[in-house]
PyMOL CGO cylinders between C-alpha atoms (Angstrom):
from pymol import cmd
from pymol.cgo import CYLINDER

trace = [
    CYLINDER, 0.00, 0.00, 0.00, 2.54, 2.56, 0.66, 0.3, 1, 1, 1, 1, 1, 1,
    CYLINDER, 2.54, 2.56, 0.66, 4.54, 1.90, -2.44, 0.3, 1, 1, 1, 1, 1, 1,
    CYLINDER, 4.54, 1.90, -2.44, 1.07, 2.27, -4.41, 0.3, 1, 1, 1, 1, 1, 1,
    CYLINDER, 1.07, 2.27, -4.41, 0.97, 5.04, -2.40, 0.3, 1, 1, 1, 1, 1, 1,
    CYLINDER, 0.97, 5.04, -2.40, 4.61, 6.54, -2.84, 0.3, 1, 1, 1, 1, 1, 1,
    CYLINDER, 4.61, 6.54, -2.84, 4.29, 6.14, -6.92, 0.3, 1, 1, 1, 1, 1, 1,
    CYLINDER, 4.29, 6.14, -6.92, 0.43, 7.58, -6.96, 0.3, 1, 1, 1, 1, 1, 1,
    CYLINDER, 0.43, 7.58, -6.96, 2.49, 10.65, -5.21, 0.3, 1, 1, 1, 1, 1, 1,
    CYLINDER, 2.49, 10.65, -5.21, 5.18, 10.74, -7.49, 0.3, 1, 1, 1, 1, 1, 1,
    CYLINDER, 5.18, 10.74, -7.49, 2.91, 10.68, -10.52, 0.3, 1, 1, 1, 1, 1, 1,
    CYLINDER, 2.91, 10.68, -10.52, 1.26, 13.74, -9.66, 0.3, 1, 1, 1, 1, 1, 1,
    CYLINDER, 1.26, 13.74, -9.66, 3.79, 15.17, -8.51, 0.3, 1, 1, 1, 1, 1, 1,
    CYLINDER, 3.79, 15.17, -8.51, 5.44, 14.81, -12.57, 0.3, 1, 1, 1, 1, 1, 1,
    CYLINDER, 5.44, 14.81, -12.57, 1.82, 15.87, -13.34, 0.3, 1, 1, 1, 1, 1, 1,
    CYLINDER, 1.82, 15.87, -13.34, 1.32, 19.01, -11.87, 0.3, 1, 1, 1, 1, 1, 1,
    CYLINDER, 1.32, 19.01, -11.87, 5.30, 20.07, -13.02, 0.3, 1, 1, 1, 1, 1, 1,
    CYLINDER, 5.30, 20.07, -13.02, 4.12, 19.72, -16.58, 0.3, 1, 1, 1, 1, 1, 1,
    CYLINDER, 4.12, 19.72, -16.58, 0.89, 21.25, -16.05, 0.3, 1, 1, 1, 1, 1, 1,
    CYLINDER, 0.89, 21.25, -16.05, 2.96, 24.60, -14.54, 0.3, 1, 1, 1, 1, 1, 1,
    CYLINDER, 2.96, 24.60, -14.54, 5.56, 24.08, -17.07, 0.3, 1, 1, 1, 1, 1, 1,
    CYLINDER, 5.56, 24.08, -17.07, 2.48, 24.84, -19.42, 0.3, 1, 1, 1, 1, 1, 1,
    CYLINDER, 2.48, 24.84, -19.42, 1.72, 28.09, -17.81, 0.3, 1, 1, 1, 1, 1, 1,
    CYLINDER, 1.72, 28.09, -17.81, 5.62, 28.93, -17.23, 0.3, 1, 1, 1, 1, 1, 1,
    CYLINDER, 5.62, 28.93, -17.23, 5.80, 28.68, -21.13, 0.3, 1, 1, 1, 1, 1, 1,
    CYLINDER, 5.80, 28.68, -21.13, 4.24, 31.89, -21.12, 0.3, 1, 1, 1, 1, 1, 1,
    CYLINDER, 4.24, 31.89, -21.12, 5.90, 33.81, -18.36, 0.3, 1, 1, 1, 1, 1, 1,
    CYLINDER, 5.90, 33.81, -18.36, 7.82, 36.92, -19.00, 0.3, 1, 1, 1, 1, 1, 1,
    CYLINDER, 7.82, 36.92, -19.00, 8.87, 39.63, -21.03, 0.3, 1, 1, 1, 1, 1, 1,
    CYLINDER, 8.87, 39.63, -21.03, 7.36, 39.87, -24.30, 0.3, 1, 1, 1, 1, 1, 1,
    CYLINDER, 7.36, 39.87, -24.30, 7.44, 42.39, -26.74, 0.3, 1, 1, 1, 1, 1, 1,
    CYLINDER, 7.44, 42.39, -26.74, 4.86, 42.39, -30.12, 0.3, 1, 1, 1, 1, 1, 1,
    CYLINDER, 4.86, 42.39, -30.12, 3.86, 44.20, -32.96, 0.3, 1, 1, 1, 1, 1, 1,
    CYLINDER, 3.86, 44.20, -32.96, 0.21, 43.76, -34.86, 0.3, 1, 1, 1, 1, 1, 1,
    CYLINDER, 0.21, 43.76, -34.86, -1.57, 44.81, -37.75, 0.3, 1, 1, 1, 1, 1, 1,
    CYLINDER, -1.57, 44.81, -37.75, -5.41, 46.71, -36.73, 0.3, 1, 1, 1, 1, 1, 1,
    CYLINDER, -5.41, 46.71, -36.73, -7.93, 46.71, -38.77, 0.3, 1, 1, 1, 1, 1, 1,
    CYLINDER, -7.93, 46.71, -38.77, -10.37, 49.52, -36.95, 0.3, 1, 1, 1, 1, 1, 1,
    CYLINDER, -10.37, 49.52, -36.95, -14.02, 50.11, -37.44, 0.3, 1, 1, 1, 1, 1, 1,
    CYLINDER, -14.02, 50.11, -37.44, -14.88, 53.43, -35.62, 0.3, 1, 1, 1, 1, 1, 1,
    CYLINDER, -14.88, 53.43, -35.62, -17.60, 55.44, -34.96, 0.3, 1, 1, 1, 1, 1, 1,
    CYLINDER, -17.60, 55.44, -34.96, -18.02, 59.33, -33.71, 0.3, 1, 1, 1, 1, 1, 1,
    CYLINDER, -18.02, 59.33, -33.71, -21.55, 60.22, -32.23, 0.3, 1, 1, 1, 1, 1, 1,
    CYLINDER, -21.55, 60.22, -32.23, -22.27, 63.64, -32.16, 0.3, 1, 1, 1, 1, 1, 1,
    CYLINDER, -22.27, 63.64, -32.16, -24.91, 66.11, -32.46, 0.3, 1, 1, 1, 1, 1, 1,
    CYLINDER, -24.91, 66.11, -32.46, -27.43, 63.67, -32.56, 0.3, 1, 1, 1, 1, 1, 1,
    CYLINDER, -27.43, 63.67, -32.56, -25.85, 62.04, -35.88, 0.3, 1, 1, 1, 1, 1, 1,
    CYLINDER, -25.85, 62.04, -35.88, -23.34, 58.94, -35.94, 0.3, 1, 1, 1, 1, 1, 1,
    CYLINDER, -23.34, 58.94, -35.94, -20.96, 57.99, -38.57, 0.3, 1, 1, 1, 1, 1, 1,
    CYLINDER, -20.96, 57.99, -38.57, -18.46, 55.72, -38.91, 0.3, 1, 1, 1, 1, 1, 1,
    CYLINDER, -18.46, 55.72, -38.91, -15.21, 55.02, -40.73, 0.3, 1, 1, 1, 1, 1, 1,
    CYLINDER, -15.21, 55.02, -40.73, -12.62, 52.39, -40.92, 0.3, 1, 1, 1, 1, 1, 1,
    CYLINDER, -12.62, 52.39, -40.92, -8.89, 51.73, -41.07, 0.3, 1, 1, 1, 1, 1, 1,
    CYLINDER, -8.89, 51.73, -41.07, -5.76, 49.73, -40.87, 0.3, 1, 1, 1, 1, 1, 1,
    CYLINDER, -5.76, 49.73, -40.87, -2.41, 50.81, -39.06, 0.3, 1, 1, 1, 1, 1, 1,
    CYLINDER, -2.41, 50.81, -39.06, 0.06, 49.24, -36.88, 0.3, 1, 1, 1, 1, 1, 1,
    CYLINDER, 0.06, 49.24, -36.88, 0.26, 48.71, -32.88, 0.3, 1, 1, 1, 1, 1, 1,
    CYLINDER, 0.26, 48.71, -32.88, 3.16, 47.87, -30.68, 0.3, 1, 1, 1, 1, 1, 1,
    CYLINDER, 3.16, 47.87, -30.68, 2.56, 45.93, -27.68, 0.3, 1, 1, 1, 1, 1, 1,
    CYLINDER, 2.56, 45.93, -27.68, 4.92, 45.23, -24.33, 0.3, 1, 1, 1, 1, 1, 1,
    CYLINDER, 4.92, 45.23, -24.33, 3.93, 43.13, -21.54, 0.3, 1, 1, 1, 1, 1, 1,
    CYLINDER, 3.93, 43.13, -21.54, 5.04, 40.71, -18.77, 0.3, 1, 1, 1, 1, 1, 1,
    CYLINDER, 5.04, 40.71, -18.77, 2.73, 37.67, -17.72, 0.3, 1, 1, 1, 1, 1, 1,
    CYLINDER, 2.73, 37.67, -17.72, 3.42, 35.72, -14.05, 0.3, 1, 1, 1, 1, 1, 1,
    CYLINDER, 3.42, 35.72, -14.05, 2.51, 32.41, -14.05, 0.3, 1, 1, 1, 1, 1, 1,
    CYLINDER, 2.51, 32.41, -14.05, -0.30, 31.74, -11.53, 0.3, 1, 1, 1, 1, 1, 1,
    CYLINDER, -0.30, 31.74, -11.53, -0.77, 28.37, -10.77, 0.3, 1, 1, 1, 1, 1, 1,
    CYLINDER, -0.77, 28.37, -10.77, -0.24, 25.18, -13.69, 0.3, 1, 1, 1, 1, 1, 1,
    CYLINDER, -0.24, 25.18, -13.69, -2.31, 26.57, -16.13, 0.3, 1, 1, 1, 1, 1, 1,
    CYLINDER, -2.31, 26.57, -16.13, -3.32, 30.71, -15.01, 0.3, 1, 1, 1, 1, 1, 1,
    CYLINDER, -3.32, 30.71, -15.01, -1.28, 33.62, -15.75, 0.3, 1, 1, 1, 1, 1, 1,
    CYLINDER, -1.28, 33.62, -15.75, -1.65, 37.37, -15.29, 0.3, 1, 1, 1, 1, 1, 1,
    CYLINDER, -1.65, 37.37, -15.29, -0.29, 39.80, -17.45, 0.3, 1, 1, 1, 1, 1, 1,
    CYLINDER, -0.29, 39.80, -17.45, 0.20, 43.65, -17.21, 0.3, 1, 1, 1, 1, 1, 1,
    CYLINDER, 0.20, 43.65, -17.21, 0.59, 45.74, -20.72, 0.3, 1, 1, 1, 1, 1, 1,
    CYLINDER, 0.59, 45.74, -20.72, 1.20, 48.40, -22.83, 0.3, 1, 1, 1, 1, 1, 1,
    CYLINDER, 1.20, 48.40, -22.83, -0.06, 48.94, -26.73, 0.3, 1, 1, 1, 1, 1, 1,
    CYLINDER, -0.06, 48.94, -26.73, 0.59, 52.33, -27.92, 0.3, 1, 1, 1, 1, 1, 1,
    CYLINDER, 0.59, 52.33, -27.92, -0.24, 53.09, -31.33, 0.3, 1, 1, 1, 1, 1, 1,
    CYLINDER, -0.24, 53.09, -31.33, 0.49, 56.48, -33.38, 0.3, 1, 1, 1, 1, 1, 1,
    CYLINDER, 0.49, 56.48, -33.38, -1.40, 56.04, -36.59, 0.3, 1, 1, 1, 1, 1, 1,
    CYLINDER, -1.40, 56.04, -36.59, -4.65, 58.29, -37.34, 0.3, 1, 1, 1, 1, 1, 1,
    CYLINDER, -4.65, 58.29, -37.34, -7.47, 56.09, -37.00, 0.3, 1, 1, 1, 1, 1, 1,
    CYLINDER, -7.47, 56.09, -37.00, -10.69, 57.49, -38.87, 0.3, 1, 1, 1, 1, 1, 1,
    CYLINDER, -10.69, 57.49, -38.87, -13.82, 57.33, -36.93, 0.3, 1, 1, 1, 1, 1, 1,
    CYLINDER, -13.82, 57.33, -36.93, -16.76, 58.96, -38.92, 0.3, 1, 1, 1, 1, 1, 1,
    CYLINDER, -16.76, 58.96, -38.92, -18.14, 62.51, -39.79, 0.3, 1, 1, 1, 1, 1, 1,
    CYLINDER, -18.14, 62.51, -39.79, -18.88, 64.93, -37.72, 0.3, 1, 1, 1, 1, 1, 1,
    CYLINDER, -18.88, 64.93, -37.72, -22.41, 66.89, -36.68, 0.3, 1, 1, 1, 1, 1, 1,
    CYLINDER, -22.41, 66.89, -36.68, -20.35, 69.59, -38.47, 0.3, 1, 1, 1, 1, 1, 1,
    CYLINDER, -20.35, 69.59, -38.47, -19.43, 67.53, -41.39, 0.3, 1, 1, 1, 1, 1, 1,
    CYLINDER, -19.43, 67.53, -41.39, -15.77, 67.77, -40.84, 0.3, 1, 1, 1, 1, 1, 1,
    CYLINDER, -15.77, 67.77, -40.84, -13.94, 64.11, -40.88, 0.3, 1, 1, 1, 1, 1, 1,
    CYLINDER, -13.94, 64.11, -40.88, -13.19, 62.89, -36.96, 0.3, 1, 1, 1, 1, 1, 1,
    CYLINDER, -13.19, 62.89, -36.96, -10.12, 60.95, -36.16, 0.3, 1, 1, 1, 1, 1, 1,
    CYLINDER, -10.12, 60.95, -36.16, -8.28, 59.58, -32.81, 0.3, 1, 1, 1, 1, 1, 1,
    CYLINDER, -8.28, 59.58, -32.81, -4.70, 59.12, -33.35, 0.3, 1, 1, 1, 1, 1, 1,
    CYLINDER, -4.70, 59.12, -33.35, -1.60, 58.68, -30.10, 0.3, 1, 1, 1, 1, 1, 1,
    CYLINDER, -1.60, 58.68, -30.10, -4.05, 55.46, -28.72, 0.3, 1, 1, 1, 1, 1, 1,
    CYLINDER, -4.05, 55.46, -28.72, -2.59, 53.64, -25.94, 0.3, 1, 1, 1, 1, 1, 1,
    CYLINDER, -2.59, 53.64, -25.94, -3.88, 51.30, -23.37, 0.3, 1, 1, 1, 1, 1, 1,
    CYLINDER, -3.88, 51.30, -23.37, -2.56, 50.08, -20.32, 0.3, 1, 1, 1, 1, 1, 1,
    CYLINDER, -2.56, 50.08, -20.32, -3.86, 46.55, -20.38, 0.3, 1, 1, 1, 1, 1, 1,
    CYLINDER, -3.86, 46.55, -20.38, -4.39, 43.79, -17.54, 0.3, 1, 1, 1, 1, 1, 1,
    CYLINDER, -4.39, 43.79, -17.54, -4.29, 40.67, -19.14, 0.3, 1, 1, 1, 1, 1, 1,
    CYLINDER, -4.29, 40.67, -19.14, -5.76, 37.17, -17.63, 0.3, 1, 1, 1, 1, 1, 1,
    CYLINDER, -5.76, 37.17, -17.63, -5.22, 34.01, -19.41, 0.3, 1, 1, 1, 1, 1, 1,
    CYLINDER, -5.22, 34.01, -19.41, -5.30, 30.53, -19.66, 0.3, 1, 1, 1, 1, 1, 1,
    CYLINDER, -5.30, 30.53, -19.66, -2.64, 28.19, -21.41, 0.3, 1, 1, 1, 1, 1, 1,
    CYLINDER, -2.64, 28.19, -21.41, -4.56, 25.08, -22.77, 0.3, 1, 1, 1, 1, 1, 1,
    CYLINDER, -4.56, 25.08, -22.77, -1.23, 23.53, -24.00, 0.3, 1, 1, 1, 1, 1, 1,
    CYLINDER, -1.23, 23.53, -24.00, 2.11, 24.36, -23.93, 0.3, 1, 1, 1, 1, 1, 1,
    CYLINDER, 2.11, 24.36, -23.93, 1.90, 25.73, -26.79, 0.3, 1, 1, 1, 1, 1, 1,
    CYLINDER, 1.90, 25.73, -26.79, -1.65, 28.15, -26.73, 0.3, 1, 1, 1, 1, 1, 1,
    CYLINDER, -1.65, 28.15, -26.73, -2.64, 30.60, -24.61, 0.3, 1, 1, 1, 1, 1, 1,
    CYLINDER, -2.64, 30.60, -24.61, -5.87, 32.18, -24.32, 0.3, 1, 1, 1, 1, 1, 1,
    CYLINDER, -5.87, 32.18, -24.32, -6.51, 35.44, -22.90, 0.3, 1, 1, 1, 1, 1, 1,
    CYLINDER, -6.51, 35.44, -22.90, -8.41, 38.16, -21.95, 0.3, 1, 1, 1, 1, 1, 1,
    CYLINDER, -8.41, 38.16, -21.95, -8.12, 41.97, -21.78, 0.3, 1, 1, 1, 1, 1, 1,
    CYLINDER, -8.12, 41.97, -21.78, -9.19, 44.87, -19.74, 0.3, 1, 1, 1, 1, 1, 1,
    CYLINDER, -9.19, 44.87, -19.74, -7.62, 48.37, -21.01, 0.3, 1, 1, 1, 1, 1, 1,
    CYLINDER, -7.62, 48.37, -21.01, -7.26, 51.21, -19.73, 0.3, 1, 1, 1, 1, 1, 1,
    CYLINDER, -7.26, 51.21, -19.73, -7.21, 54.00, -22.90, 0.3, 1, 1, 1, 1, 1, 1,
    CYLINDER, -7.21, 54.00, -22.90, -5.82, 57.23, -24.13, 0.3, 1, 1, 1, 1, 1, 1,
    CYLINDER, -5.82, 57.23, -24.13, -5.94, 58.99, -27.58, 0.3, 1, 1, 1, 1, 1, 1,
    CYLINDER, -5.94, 58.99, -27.58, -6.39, 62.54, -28.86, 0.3, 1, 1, 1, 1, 1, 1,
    CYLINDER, -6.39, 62.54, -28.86, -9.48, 62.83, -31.06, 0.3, 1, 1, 1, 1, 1, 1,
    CYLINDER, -9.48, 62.83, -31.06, -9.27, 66.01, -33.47, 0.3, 1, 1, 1, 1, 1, 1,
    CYLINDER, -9.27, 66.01, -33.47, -10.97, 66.82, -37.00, 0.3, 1, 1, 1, 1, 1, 1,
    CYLINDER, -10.97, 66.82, -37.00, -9.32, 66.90, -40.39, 0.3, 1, 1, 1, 1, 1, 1,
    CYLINDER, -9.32, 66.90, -40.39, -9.40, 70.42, -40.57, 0.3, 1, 1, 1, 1, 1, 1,
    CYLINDER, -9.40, 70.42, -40.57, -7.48, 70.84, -37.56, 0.3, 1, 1, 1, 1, 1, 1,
    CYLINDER, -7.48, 70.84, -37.56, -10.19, 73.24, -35.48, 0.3, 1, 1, 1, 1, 1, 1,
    CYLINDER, -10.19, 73.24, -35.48, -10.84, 71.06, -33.50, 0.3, 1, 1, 1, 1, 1, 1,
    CYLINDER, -10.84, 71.06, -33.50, -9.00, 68.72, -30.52, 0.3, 1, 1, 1, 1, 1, 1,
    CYLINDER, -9.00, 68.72, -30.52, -9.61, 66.92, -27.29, 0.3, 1, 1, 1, 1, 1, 1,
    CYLINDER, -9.61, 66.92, -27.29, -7.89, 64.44, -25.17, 0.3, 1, 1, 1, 1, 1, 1,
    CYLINDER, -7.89, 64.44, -25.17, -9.85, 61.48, -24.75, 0.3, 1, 1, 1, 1, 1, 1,
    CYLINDER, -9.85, 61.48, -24.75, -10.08, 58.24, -22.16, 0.3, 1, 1, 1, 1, 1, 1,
    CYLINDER, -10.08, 58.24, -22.16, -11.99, 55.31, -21.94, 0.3, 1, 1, 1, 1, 1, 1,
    CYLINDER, -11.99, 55.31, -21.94, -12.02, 51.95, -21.15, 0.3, 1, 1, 1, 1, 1, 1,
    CYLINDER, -12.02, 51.95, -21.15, -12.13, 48.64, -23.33, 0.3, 1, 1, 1, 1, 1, 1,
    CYLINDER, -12.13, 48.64, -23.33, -12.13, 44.71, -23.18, 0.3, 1, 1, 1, 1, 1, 1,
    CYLINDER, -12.13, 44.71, -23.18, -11.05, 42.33, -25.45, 0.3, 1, 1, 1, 1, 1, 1,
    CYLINDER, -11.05, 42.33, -25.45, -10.73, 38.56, -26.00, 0.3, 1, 1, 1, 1, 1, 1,
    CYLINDER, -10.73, 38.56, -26.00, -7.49, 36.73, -27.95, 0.3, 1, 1, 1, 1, 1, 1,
    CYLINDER, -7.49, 36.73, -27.95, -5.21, 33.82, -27.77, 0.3, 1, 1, 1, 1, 1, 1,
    CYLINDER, -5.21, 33.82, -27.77, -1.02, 33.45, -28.67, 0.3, 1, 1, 1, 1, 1, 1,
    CYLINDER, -1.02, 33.45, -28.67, 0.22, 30.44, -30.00, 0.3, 1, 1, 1, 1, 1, 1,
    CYLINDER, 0.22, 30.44, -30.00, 4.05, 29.52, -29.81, 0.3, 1, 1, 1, 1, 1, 1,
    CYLINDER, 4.05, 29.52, -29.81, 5.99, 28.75, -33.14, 0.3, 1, 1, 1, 1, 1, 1,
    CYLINDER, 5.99, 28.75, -33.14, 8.93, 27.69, -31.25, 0.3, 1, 1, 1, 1, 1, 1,
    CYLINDER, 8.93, 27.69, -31.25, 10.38, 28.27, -27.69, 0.3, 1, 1, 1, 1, 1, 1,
    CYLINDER, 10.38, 28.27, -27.69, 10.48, 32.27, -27.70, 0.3, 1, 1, 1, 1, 1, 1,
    CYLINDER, 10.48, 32.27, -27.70, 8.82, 33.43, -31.04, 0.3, 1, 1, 1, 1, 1, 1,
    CYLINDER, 8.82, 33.43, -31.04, 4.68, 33.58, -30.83, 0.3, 1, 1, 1, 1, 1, 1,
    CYLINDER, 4.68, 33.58, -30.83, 2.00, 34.92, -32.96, 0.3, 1, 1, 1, 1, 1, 1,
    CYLINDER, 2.00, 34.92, -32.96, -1.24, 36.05, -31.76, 0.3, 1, 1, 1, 1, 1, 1,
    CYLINDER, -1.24, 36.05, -31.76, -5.21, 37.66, -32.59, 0.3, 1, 1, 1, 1, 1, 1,
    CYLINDER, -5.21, 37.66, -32.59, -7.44, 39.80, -30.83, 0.3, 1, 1, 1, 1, 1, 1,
    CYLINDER, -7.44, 39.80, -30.83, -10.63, 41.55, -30.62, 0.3, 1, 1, 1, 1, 1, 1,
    CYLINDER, -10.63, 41.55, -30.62, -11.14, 44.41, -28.30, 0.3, 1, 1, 1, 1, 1, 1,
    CYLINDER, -11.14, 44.41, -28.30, -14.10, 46.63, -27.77, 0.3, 1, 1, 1, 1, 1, 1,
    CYLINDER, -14.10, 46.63, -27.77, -13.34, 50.59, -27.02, 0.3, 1, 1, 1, 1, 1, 1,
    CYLINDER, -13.34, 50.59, -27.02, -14.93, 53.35, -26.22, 0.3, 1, 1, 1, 1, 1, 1,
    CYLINDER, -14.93, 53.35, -26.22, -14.10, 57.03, -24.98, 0.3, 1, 1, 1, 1, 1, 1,
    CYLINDER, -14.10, 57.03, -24.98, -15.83, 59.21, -22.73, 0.3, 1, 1, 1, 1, 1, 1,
    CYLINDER, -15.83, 59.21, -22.73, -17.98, 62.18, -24.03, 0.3, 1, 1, 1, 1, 1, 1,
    CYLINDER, -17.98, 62.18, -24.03, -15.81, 64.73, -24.92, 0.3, 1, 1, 1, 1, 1, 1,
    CYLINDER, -15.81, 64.73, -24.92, -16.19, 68.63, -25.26, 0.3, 1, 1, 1, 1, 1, 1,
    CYLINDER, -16.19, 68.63, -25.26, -13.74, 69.59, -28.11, 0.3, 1, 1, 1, 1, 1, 1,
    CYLINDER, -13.74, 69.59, -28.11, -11.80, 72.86, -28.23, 0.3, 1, 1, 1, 1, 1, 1,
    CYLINDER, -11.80, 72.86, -28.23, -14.63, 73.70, -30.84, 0.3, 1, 1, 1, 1, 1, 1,
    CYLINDER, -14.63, 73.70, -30.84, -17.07, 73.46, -28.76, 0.3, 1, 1, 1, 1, 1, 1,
    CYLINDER, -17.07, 73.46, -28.76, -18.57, 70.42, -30.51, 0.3, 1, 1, 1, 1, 1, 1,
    CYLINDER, -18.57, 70.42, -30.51, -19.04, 67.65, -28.01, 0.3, 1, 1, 1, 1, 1, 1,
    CYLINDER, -19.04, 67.65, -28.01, -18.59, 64.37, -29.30, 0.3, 1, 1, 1, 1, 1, 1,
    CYLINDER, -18.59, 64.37, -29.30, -18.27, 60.65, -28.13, 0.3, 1, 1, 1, 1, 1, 1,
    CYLINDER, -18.27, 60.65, -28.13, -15.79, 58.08, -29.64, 0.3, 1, 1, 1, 1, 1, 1,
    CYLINDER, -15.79, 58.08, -29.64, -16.10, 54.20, -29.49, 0.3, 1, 1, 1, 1, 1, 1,
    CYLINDER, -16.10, 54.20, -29.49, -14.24, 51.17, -31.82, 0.3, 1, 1, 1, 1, 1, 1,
    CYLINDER, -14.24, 51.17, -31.82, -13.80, 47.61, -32.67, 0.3, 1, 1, 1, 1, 1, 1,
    CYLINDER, -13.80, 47.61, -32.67, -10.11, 46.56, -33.15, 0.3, 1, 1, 1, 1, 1, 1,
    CYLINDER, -10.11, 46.56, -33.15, -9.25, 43.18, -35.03, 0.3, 1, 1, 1, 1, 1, 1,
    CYLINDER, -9.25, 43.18, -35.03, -5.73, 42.24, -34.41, 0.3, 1, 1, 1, 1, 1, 1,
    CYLINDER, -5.73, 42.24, -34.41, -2.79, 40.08, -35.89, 0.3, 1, 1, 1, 1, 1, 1,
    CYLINDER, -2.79, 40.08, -35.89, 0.35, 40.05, -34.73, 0.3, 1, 1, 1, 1, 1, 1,
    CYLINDER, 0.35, 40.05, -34.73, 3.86, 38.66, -33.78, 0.3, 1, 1, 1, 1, 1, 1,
    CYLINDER, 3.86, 38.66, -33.78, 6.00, 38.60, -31.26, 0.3, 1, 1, 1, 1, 1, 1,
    CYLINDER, 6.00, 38.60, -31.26, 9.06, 37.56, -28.82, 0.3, 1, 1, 1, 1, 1, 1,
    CYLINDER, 9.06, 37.56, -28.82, 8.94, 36.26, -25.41, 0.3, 1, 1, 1, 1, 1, 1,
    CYLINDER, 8.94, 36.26, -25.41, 12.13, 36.91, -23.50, 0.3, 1, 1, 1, 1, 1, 1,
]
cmd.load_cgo(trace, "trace")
């Protein structure tokens, strides 16, 4: 009985160090860059309109291992590319370009070799029009859903969805105006 015993211990003992080796897979320093495809929309003066666009993010972020198969991860994405979000009450074209998010990142690693994760952002942009008479600083908050998948021991590549949307905003033409977005993602990376 107590060798049954001793090797039923030893067993899970091997178990649960692969099962955290899954989630330790994942744990660092990792820096990323994606492609965003954006569909935006500005609401103001009573009207809504929308536009769409493509640019590229950058992404840094460390993930702790939480247990054999949990990690938690704390980010950055800043992107600098104007992002077009619609028309105007006035007519004038809106856009939101400097966007970055602090992000807080749980996720799950099914294998050793995927992750899947979630995301709650904290955001920052400036919003502005076209014609350049008009600009605010916006924030806002956003969520998102995604998963990484290892091509070998440090290189990874990964897709996204995330949900955005700035506060109401008075602009420095007096226009006030609300800003909100769905970003697709692609991207790759390197874990350190």
């Amino acid at each position: 009985m107590k060798k049954l015993f001793a090797l039923t211990a030893v067993v899970a003992a091997l178990s649960s160090a692969q099962a955290l080796a899954q989630a330790k897979n994942f744990e660092g320093f990792s820096l990323g860059a994606n492609a965003e495809f954006d569909r935006s929309t500005v609401d103001s003066g009573g009207r809504s309109d929308s536009g769409s666009s493509t640019g590229l993010a950058v992404q840094a972020q460390y993930g702790w291992a939480l247990g054999s198969n949990f990690l938690l991860g704390l980010g950055v994405t800043a992107n600098t590319t104007n992002r077009k979000a619609g028309a105007y009450a006035n007519g004038n074209d809106a856009y939101t370009k400097d966007r970055y998010s602090l992000d807080l990142i749980p996720a799950v690693a099914v294998s050793d070799k995927v992750l899947i994760f979630a995301k709650v952002s904290s955001i920052s942009a400036n919003g502005a029009s076209n014609d350049g008479t008009s600009t605010a600083s916006l924030q806002g908050w956003g969520y998102g859903l995604g998963f990484r998948a290892m091509i070998d021991q440090n290189l990874f590549w990964q897709a996204g969805y995330d949900s955005i949307k700035f506060t109401d905003k008075t602009f420095s033409n007096g226009t006030v105006a609300g800003f909100k977005g769905e970003i697709f993602s692609l991207g790759i990376g390197y874990k350190f």
